[in-house]
ROBA-785056 format. One record per residue (C-alpha): residue number from 1; x, y, z; chain. Coordinates in steps of 0.1 Angstrom, whole numbers. Layout:
N
num:NUM; px:X; py:Y; pz:Z; chaine:A;
...
END
This chain:
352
num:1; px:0; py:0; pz:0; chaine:A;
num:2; px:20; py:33; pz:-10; chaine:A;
num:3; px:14; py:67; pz:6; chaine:A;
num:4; px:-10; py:79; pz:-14; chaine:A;
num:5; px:-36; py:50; pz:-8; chaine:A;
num:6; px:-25; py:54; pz:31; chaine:A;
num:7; px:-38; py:96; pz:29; chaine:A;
num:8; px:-71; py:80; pz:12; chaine:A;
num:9; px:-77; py:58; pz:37; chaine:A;
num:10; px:-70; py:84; pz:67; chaine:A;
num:11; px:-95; py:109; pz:47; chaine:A;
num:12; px:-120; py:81; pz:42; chaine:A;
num:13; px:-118; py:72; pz:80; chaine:A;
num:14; px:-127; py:108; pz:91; chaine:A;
num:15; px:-157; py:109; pz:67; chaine:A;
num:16; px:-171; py:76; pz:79; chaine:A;
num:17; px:-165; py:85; pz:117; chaine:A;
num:18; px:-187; py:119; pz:112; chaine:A;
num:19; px:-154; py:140; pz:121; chaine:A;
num:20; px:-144; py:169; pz:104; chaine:A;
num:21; px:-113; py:169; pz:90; chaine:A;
num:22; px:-89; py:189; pz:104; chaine:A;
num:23; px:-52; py:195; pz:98; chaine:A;
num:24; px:-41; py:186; pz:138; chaine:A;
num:25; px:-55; py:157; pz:142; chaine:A;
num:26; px:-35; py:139; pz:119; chaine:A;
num:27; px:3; py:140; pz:126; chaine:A;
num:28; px:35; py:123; pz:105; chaine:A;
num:29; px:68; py:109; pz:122; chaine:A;
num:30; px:99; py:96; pz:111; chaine:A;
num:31; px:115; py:65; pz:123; chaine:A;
num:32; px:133; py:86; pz:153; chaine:A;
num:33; px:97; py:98; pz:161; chaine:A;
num:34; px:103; py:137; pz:154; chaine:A;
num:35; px:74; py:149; pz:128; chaine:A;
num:36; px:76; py:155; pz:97; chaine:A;
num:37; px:56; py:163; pz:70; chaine:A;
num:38; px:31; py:143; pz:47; chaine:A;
num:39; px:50; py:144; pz:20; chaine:A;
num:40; px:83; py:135; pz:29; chaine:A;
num:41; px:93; py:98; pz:42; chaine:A;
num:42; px:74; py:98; pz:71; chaine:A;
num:43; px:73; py:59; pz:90; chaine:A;
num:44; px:42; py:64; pz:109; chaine:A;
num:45; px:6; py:81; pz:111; chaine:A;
num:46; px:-11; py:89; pz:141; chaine:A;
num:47; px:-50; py:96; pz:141; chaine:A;
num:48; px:-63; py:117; pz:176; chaine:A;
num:49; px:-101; py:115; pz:172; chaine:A;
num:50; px:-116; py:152; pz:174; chaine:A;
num:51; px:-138; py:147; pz:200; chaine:A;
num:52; px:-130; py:132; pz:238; chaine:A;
num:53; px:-149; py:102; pz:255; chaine:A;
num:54; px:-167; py:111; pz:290; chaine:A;
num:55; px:-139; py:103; pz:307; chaine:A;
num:56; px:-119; py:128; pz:286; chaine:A;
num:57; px:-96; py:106; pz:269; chaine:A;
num:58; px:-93; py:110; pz:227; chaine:A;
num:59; px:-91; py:80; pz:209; chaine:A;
num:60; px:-58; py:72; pz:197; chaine:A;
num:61; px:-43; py:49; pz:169; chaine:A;
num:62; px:-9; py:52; pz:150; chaine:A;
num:63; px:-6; py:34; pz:114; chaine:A;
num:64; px:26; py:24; pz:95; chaine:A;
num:65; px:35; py:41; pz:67; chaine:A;
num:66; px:18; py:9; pz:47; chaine:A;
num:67; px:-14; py:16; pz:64; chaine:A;
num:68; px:-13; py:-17; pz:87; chaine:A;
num:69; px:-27; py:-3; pz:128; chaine:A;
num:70; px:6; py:2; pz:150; chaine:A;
num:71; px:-8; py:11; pz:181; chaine:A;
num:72; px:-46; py:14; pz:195; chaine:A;
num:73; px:-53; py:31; pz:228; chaine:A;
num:74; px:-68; py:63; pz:242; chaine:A;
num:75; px:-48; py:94; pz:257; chaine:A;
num:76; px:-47; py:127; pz:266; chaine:A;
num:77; px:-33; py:158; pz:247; chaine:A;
num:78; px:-1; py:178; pz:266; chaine:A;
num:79; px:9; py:212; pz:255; chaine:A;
num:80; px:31; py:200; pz:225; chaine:A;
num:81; px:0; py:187; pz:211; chaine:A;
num:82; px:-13; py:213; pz:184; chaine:A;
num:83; px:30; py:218; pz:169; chaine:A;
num:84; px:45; py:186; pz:177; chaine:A;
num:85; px:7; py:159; pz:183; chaine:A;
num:86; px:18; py:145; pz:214; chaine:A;
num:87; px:-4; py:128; pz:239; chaine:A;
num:88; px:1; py:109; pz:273; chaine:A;
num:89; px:-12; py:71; pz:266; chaine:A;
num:90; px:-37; py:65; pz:290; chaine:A;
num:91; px:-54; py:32; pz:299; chaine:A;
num:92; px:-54; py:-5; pz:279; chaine:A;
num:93; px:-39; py:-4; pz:245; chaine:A;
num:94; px:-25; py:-28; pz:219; chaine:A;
num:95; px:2; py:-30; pz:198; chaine:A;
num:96; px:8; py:-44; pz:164; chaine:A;
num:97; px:40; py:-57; pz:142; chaine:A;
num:98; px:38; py:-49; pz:105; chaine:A;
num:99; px:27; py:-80; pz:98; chaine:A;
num:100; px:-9; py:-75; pz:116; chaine:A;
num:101; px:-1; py:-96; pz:146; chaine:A;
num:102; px:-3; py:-82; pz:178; chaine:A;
num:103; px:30; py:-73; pz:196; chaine:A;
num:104; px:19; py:-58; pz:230; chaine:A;
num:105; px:-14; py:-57; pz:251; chaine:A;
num:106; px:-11; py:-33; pz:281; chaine:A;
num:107; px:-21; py:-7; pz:304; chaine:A;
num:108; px:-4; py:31; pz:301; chaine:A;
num:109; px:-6; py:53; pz:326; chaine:A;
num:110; px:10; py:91; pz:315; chaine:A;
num:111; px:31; py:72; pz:291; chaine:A;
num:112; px:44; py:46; pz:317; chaine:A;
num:113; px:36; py:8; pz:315; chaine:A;
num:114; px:17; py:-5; pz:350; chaine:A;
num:115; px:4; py:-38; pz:354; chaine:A;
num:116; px:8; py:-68; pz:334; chaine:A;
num:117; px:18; py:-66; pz:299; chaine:A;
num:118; px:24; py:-94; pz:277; chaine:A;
num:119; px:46; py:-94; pz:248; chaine:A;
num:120; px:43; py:-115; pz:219; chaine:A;
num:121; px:67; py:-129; pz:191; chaine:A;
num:122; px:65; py:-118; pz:156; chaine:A;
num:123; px:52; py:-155; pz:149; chaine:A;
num:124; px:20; py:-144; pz:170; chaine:A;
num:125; px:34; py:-168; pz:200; chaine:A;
num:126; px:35; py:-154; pz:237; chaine:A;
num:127; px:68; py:-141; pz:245; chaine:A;
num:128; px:63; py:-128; pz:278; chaine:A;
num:129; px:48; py:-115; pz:309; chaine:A;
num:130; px:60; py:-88; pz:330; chaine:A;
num:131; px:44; py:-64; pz:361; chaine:A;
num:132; px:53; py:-27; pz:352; chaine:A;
num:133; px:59; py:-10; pz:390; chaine:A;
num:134; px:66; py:24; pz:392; chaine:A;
num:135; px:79; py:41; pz:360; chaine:A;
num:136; px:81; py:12; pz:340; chaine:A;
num:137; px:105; py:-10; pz:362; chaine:A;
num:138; px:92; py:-43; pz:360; chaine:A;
num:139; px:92; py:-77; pz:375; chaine:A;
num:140; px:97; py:-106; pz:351; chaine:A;
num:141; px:69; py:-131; pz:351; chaine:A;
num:142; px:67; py:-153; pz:324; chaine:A;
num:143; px:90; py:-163; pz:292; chaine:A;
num:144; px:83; py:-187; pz:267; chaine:A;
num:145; px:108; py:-192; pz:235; chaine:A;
num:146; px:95; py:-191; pz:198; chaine:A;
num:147; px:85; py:-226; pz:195; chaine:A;
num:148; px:58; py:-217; pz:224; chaine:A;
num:149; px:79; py:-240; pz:253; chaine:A;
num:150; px:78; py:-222; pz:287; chaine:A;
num:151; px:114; py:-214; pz:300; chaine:A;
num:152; px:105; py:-191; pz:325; chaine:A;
num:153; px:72; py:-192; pz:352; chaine:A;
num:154; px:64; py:-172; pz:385; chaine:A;
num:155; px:94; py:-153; pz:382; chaine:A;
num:156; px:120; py:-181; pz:383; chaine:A;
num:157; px:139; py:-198; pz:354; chaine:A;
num:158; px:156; py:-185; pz:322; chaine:A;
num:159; px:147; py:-155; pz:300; chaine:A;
num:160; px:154; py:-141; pz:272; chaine:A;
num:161; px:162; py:-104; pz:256; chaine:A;
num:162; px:160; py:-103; pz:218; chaine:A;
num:163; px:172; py:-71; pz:191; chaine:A;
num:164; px:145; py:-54; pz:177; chaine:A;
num:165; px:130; py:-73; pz:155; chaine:A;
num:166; px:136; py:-102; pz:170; chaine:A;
num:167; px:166; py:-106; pz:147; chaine:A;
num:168; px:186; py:-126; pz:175; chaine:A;
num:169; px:187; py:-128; pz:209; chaine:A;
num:170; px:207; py:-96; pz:222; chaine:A;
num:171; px:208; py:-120; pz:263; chaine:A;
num:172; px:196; py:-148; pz:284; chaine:A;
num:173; px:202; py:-154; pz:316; chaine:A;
num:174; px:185; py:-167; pz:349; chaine:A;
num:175; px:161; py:-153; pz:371; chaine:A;
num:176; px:147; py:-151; pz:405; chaine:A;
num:177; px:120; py:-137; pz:422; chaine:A;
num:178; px:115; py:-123; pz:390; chaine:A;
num:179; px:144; py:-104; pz:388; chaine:A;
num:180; px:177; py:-107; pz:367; chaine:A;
num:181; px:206; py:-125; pz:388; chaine:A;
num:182; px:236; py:-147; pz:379; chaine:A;
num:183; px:259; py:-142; pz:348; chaine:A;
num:184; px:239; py:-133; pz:313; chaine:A;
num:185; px:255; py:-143; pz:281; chaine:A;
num:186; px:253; py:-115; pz:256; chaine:A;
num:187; px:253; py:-120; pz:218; chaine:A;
num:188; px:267; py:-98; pz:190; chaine:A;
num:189; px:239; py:-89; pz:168; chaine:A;
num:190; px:262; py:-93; pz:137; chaine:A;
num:191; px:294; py:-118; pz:137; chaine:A;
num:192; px:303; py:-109; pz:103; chaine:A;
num:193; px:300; py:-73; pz:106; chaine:A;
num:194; px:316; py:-70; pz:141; chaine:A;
num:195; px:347; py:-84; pz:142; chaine:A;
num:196; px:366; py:-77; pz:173; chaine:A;
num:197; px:342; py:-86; pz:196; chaine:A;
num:198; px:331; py:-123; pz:209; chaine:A;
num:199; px:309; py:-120; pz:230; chaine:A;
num:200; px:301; py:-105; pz:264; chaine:A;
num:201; px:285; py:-105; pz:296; chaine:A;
num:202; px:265; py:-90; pz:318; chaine:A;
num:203; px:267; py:-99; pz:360; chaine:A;
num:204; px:232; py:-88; pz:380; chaine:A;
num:205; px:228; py:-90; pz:412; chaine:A;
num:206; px:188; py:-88; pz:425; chaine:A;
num:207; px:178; py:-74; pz:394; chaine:A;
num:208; px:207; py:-43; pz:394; chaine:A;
num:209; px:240; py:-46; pz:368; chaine:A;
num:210; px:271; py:-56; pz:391; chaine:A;
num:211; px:296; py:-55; pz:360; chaine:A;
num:212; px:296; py:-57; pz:325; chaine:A;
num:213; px:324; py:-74; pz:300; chaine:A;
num:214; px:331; py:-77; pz:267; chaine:A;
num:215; px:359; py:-104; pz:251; chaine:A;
num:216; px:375; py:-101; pz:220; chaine:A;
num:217; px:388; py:-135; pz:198; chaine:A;
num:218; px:423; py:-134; pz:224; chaine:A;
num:219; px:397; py:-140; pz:257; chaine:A;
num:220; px:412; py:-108; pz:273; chaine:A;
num:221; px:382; py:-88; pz:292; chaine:A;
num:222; px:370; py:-52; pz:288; chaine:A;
num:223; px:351; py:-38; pz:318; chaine:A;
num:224; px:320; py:-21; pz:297; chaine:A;
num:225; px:309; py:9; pz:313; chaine:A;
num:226; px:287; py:25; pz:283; chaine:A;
num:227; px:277; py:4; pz:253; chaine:A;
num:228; px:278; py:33; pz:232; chaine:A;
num:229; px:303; py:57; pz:232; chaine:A;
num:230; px:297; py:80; pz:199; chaine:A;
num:231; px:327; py:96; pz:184; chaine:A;
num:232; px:335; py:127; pz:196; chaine:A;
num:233; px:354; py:164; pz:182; chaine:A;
num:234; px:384; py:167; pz:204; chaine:A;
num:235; px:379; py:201; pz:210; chaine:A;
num:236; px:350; py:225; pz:210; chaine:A;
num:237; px:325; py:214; pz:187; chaine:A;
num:238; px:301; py:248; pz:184; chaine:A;
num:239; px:332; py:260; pz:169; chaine:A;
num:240; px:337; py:228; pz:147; chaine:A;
num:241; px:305; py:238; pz:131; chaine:A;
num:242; px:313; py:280; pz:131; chaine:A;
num:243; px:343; py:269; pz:116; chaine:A;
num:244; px:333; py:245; pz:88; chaine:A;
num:245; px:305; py:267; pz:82; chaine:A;
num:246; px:329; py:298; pz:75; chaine:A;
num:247; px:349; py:276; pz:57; chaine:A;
num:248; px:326; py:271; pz:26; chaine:A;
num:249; px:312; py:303; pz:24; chaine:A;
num:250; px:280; py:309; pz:19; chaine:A;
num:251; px:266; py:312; pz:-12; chaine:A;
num:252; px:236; py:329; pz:-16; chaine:A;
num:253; px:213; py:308; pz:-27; chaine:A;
num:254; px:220; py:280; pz:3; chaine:A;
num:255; px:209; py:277; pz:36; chaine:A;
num:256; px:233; py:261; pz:53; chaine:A;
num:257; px:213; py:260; pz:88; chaine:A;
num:258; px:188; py:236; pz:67; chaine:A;
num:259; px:217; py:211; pz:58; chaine:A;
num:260; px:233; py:182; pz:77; chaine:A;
num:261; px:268; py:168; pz:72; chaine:A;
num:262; px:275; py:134; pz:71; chaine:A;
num:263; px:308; py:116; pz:76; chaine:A;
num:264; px:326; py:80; pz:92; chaine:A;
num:265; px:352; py:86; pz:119; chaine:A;
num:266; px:368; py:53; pz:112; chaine:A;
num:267; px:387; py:33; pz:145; chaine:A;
num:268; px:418; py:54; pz:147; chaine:A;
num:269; px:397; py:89; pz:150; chaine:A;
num:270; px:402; py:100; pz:108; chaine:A;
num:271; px:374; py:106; pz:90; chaine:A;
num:272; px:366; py:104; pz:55; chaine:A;
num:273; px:331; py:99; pz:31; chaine:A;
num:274; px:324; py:130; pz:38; chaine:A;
num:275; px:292; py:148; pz:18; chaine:A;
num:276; px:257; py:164; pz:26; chaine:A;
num:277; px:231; py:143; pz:40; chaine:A;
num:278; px:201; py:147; pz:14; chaine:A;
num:279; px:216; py:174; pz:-4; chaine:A;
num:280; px:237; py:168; pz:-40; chaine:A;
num:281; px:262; py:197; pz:-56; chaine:A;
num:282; px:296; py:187; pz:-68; chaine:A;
num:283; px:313; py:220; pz:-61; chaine:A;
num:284; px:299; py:227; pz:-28; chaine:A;
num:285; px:307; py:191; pz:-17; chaine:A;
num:286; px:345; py:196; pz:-23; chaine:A;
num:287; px:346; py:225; pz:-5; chaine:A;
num:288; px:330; py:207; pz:25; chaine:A;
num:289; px:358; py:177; pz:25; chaine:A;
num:290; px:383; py:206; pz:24; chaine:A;
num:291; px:367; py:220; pz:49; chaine:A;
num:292; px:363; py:191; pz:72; chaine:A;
num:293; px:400; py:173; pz:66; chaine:A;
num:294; px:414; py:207; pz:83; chaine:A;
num:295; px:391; py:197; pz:116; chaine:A;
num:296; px:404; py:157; pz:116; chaine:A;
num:297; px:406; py:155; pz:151; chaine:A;
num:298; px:380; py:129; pz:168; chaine:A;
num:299; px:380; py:104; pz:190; chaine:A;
num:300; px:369; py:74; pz:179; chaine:A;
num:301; px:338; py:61; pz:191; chaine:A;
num:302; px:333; py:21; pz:210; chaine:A;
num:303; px:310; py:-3; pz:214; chaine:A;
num:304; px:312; py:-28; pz:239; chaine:A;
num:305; px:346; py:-7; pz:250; chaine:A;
num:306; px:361; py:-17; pz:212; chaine:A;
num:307; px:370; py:8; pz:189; chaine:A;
num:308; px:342; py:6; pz:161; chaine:A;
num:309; px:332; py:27; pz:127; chaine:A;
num:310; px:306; py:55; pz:131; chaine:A;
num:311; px:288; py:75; pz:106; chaine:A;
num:312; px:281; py:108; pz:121; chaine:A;
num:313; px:250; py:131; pz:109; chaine:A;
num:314; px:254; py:167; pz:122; chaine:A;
num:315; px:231; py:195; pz:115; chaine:A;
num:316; px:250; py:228; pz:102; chaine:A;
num:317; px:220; py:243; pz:121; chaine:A;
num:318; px:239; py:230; pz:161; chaine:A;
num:319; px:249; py:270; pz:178; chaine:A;
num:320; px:260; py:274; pz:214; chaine:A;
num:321; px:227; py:293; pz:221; chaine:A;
num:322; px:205; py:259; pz:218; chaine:A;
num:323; px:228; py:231; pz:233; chaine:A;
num:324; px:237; py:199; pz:218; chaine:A;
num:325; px:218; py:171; pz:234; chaine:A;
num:326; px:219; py:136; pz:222; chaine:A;
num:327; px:189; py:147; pz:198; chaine:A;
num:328; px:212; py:173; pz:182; chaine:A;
num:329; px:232; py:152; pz:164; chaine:A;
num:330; px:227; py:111; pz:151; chaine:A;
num:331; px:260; py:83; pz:151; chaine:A;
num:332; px:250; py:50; pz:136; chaine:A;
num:333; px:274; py:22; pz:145; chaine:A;
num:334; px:291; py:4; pz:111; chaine:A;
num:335; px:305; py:-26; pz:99; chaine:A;
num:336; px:339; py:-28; pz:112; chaine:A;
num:337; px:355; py:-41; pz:79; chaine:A;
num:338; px:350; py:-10; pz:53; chaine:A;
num:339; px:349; py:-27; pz:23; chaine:A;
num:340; px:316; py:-48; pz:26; chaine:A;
num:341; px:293; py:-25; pz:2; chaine:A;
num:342; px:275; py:0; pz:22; chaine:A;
num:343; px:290; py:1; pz:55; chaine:A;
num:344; px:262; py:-17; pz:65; chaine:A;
num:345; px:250; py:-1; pz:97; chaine:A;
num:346; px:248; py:-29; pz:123; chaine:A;
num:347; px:226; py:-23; pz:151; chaine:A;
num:348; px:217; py:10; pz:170; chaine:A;
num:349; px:204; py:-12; pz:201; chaine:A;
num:350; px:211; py:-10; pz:237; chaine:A;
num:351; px:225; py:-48; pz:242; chaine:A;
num:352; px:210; py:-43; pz:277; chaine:A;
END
């Protein structure tokens, strides 16, 4: 189903329902969640109905960019709502993969899980049961594996943690009293494309991480303290971007505060690829890899406490005034070994 048919549907839904249609109830995201408009490459929909129930919740559903249902529940509307459509998830709601079956069914309460929730497999299988407490820490209840055996049951026995997508499990390890305790094995999402790395583990003690290792292929262990560690400009980065900025010289017809820079700062800290995210032009491009070979000091980014291969995206737009916060600016982890076509970007996932 393409985009267009997905608007159709969304108008004909309105008509049906008696609503008026009206431009803020209908609100576009991309895949980071940060709106954008209908006609660029939005991932998501979501629908607020016009009109609250008596308890003063507004019906709420989100659809992929296919037109399948993502998300079904009711909410209320916060301040951010008329620029940005955001809501506070109130109540029972349900979930949905892309492939119609359900993922979640739940209870929000001002965007936090409470209750049970139980979690399903892409397969349409259970894949677990857990008791949201206070701000979403929860109590492990149930876990069954993909083939529907239970491995885990009243919060004792062996669970496991899967990649989005359910690619691979990400760990498994013991619990008890429905908490994480014991030694978890951790698994790279990617053998091939991460290299360096063998595995590694993760040591909990009543539900709380006592220490975290990683191994590389010589069994010698890194003590993990972040599993991400993005690259970062050895000096001040505000005037990285003044700098590269004055560098190319405006031209008039550009609006540099509108583009975004992209570049790999490989394991050793140098960068290279270097070009405009979603912007093409020959001449301007050279003068930004002039530009940006004259600022080749980074620090190489890690994952796992290895040296890895990031791709950096980095608005033009960043000034003192407004901050940096890890919104500002995007890394996306890559394939160690540079040659495999596309610097296939690995995983951007917690591993726990």
């Amino acid at each position: 189903m393409n985009k267009h048919l997905l608007l159709l549907i969304l108008g004909a839904f309105f008509i049906a329902t008696g609503y008026c249609q009206k431009r803020d109830s209908i609100f576009y995201y991309d895949g980071a969640g940060f709106v954008v408009n209908a006609t660029d490459n939005f991932a998501f929909v979501r629908v607020i109905s016009l009109h609250p129930d008596t308890d003063g919740l507004y019906l709420t559903k989100e659809y992929y960019k296919g037109g399948q249902i993502k998300i079904v529940g009711k909410s209320t509307l916060v301040k951010n709502y008329f620029k940005a459509g955001e809501v506070s998830w109130q109540g029972p709601y349900v979930s949905y993969f892309l492939n119609g079956h359900r993922q979640c069914i739940g209870t929000s309460n001002n965007n936090w899980n409470t209750g049970d929730a139980t979690y399903y497999y892409p397969n349409g299988k259970v894949y677990c049961i857990q008791r949201y407490r206070e701000r979403n820490n929860s109590l492990l209840i149930t876990c069954y594996d993909t083939a529907g055996n239970i491995i885990a049951e009243n919060g004792k026995g062996h669970w496991l943690l899967y990649y989005k997508g359910f690619k691979k499990v990400r760990l498994e390890g013991p619990i008890v009293n429905s908490l994480p305790n014991g030694t978890w094995q951790g698994h790279i999402i990617d053998s091939t494309a991460i290299t360096s790395i063998s595995k590694f583990e993760v040591k909990y003690k009543d539900g709380l991480i006592d220490t975290v290792e990683s191994y590389g292929h010589n069994g010698m262990a890194h003590t993990v303290k972040l599993p991400f560690v993005f690259p970062e400009y050895k000096y001040d980065l505000f005037d990285f971007i003044k700098n590269v900025k004055r560098d190319l010289k405006t031209e008039a017809n550009v609006d540099y505060n509108q583009l975004v820079i992209s570049f790999i700062v490989e394991k050793d800290g140098s960068i290279n690829d270097i070009v405009f995210a979603d912007y093409s032009d020959s001449v301007l491009n050279e003068k930004l890899v002039k530009a940006m070979q004259k600022y080749n000091i980074w620090k190489p980014g890690t994952f796992l406490a290895f040296n890895m291969r990031y791709r950096m995206f980095m608005p033009l737009a960043i000034q003192r005034s407004n901050g940096v916060t890890k919104w500002s600016y995007r890394a996306d982890l890559l394939c160690e070994n540079p040659s495999l076509a596309g610097n296939i970007i690995v995983s951007m996932e917690e591993p726990f």
